[in-house]
C-alpha positions as a printed NumPy array, in Angstrom:
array([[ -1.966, -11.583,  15.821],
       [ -5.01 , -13.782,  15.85 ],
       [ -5.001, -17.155,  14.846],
       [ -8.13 , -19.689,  14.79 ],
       [ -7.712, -22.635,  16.866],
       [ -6.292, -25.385,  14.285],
       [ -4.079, -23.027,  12.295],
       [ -5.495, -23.149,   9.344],
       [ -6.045, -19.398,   9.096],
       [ -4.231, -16.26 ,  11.195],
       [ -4.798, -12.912,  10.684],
       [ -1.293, -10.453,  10.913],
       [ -2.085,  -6.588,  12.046],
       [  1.331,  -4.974,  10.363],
       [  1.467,  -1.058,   9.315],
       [  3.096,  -0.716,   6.206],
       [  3.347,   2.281,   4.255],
       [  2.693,   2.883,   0.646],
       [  6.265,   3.902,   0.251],
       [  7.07 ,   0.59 ,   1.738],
       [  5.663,  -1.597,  -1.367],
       [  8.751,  -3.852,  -1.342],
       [  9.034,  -4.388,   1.969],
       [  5.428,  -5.77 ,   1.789],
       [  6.303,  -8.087,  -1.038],
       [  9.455,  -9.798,   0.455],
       [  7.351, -10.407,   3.541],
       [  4.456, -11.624,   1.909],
       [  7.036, -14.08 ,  -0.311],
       [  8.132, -14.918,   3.248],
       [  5.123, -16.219,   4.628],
       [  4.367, -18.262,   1.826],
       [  7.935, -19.381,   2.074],
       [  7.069, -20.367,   5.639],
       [  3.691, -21.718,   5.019],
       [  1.555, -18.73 ,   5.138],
       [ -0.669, -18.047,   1.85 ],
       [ -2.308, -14.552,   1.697],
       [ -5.799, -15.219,   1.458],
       [ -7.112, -11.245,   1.601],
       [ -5.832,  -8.031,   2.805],
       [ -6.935,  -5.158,   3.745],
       [ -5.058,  -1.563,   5.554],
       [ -2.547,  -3.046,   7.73 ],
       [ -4.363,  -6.094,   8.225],
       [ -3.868,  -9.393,   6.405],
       [ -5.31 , -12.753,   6.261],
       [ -3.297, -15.974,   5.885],
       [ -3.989, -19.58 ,   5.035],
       [ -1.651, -22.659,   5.559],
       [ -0.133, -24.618,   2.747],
       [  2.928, -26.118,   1.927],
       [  5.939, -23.882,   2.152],
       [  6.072, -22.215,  -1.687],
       [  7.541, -19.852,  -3.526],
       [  5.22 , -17.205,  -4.896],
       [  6.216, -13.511,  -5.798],
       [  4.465, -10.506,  -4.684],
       [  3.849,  -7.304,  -6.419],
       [  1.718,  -4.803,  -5.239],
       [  0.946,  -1.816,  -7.793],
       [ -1.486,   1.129,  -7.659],
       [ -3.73 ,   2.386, -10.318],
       [ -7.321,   3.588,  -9.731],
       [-10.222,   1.998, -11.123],
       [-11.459,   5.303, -12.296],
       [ -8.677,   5.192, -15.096],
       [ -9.794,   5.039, -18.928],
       [ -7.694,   2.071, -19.372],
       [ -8.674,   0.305, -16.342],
       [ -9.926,  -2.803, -17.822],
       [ -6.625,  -3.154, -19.942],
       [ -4.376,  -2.929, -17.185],
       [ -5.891,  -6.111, -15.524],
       [ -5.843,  -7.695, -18.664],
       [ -2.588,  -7.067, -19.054],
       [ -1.425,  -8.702, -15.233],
       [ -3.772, -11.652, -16.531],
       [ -2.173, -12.537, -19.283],
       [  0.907, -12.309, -18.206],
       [  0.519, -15.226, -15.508],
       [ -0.298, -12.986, -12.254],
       [ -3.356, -13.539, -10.231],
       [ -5.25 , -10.741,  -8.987],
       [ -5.41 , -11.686,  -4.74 ],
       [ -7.107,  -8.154,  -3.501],
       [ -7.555,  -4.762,  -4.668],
       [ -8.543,  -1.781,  -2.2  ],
       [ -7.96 ,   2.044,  -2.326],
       [ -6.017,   1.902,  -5.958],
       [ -4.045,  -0.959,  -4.528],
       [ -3.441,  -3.745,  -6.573],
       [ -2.097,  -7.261,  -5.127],
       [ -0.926,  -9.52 ,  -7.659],
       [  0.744, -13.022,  -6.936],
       [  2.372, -15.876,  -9.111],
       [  4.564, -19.002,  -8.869],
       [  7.984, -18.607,  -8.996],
       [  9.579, -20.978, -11.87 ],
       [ 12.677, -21.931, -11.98 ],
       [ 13.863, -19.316,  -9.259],
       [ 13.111, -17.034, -12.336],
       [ 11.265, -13.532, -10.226],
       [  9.168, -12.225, -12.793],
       [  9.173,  -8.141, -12.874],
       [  5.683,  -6.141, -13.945],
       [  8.057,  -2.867, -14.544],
       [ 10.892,  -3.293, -17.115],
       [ 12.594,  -0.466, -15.868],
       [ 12.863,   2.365, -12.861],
       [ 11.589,   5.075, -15.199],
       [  8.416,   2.785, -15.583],
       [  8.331,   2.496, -11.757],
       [  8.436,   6.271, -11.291],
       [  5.244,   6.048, -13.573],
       [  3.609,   4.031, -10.435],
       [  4.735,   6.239,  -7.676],
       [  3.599,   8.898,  -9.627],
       [ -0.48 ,   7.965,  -9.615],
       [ -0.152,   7.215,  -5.816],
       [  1.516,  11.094,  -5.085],
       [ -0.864,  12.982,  -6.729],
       [ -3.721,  10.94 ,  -5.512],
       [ -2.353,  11.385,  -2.176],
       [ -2.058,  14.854,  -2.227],
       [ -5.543,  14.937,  -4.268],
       [ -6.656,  13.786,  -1.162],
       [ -4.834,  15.634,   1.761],
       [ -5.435,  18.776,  -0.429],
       [ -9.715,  18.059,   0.147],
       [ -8.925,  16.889,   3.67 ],
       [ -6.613,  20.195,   4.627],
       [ -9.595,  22.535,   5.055],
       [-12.358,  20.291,   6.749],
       [ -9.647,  19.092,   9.646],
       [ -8.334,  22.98 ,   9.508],
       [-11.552,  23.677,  10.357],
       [-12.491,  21.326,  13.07 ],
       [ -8.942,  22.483,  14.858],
       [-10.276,  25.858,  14.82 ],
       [-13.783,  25.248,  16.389],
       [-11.74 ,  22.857,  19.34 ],
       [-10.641,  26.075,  20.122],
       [-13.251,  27.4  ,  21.801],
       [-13.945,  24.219,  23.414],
       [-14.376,  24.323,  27.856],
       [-12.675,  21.486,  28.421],
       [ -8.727,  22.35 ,  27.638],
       [ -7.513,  18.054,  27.984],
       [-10.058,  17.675,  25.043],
       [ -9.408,  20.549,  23.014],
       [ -5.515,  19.73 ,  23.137],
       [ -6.372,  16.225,  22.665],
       [ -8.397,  16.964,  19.054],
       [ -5.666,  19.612,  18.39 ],
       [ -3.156,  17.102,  18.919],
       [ -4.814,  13.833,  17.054],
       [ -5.394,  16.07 ,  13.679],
       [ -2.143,  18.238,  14.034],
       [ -0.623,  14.533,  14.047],
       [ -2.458,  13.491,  10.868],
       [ -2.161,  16.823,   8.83 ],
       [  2.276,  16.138,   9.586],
       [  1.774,  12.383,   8.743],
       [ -0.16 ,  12.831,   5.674],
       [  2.571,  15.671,   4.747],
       [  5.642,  12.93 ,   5.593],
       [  4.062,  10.656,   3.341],
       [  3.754,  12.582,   0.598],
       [  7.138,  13.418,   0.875],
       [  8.445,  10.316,   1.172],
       [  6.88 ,   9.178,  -1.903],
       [  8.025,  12.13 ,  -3.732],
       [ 11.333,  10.911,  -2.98 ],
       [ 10.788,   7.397,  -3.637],
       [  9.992,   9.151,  -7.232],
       [ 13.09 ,  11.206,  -7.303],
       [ 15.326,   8.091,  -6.862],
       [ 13.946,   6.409,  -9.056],
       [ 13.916,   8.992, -11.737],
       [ 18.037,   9.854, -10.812],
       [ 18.428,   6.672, -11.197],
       [ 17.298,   6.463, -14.264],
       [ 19.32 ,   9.334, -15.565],
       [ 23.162,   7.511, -14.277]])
């Protein structure tokens, strides 16, 4: 954590996952609860400014900007009371006061939530699906590297990613499935 000299402003390196959304939120509320306002974020690393201890929900949603109805969606958060703190790789940080205790939702049900986790698998695997062949690729020319500690080191690193990537599109695939069973009780 690094933290300018007066406090005013600390920056917070955290990994969170994309299948760990809520967790995110209720630590964000957190801060602010402790007198910690998110000023920006970015992957795994966020930027805080001091205020008054407050109560302000966090929800985090994903939707690309490529989608046709892009412009609506923001629209949407806007008129419903939520500021729009950051956005970054589909990722879409929205904040408001709390009133009254009352924790304002932006899904009205699970089924709805589903729709969210939904955009974020198939981008994901999208994605690992492009990846798959370039890093298959580089693993097989480490091969016939000399030096064996750097060709098991390469091997190793992108062996490591390729298994991550594949956890965490499983994991949101589940995160889906809940939410979908749930749905159906």
């Amino acid at each position: 954590m690094k933290s300018s000299s007066k406090q005013e402003t600390k920056t917070v390196i955290k990994a969170i996952f994309a299948w760990e959304d809520e967790k995110e939120e209720k630590w964000l509320e957190e801060m602010a609860a402790n007198g910690w306002r998110l000023e920006k974020v970015y992957p795994y690393v966020y930027t805080f400014r001091r205020c008054a201890p407050e109560k302000i929900v966090y929800r985090l949603d994903y939707m690309a900007s490529t989608e046709k109805n892009y412009k609506e969606y923001l629209t949407l958060f806007k008129d419903a009371g939520w500021e729009l703190l950051a956005s970054f790789a589909g990722w879409h940080y929205f904040r408001i006061n709390a009133q009254n205790g009352n924790v304002p939702e932006i899904y009205n049900s699970d089924r709805a939530k589903a729709k969210k986790y939904r955009r974020l698998f198939f981008t994901a695997l999208t994605l690992f699906l492009l990846l798959l062949n370039p890093l298959l690729q580089m693993i097989d020319r480490t091969i016939h590297a000399e030096n064996l500690l750097l060709r098991l080191a390469f091997d190793g690193f992108f062996w490591l990613f390729i298994l991550f990537a594949i956890y965490g599109i499983i994991r949101i695939w589940l995160k889906i499935r809940k939410l979908e069973s749930k749905h159906l009780e």
